[in-house]
C-alpha positions in Angstrom: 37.3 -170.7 27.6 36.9 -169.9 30.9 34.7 -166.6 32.1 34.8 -165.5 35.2 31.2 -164.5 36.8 30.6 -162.1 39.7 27.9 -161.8 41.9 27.2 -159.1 44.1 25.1 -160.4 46.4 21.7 -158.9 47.2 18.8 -161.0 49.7 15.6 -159.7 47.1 17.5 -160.6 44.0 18.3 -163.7 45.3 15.0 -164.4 46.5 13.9 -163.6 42.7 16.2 -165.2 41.2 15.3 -168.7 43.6 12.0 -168.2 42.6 12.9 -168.2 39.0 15.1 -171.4 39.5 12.0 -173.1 40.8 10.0 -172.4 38.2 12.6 -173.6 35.5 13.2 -177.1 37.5 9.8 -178.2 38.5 9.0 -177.0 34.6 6.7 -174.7 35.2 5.8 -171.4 32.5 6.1 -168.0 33.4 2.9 -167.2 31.3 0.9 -169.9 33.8 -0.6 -168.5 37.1 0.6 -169.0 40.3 -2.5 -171.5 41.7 -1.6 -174.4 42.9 1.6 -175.7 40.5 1.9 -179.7 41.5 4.7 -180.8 39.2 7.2 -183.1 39.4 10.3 -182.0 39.6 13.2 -183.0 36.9 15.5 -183.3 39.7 15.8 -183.4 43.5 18.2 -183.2 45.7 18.9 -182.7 49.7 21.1 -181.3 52.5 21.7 -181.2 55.9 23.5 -178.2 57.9 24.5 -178.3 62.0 25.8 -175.4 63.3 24.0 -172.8 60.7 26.5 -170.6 59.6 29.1 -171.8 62.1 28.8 -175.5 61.5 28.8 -177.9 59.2 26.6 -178.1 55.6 26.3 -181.3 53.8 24.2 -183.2 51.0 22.6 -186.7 51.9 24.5 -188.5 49.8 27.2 -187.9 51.0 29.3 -186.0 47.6 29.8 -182.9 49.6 30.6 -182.0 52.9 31.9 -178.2 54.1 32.7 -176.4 57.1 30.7 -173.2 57.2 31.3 -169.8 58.7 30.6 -166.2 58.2 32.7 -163.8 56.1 34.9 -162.1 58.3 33.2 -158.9 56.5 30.2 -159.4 59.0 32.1 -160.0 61.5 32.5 -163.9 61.1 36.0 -165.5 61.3 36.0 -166.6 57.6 37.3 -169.8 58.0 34.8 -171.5 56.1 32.3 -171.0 53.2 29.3 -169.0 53.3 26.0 -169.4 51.6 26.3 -166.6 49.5 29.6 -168.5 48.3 27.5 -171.1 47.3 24.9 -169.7 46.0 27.2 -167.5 43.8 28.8 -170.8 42.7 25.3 -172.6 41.8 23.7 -169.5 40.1 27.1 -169.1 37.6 27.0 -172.5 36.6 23.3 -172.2 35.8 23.9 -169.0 33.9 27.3 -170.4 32.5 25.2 -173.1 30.8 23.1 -171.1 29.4 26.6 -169.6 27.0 27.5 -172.9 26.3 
């Protein structure tokens, strides 16, 4: 079964909810302080973006390339994806998992 997840999106949740992300992948506990964490992390990966939110976003090896644009709700010509597109994407499948 399918659920559908929506994500209103909010720049302090976000940053929270990054934070928490980080903490889960490099392996770190919430009950640990924040002092100097060296970990390593379970997984890695990278991206490169030209253009900002105009251009062009795409991982180094090459699986995923997008053209990128701003929502036409801020004034953008929508033609493209958005980071808060993909961020909504990467934080349901995270929080998908965790039903599964």
């Amino acid at each position: 079964m399918i659920r559908k997840q929506t994500l209103i999106y909010n720049r302090t949740r976000q940053a929270m909810i990054t934070k928490e992300l980080i903490e889960i992948i490099s392996g770190a506990r919430r009950s640990e302080p924040h002092v100097n964490r060296r970990r390593s992390m379970a997984y890695v990966t990278s991206a490169t973006t030209k253009g900002g939110r105009n251009g062009r976003a795409m991982l180094d090896n090459g699986a995923l390339a997008l053209a990128m644009a701003a929502p036409k709700e801020i004034g953008g010509a929508g033609d493209g994806h958005n980071p808060e597109q993909l961020f909504a994407l990467g934080y349901s499948s995270c929080y998908g998992r965790r039903f599964s």
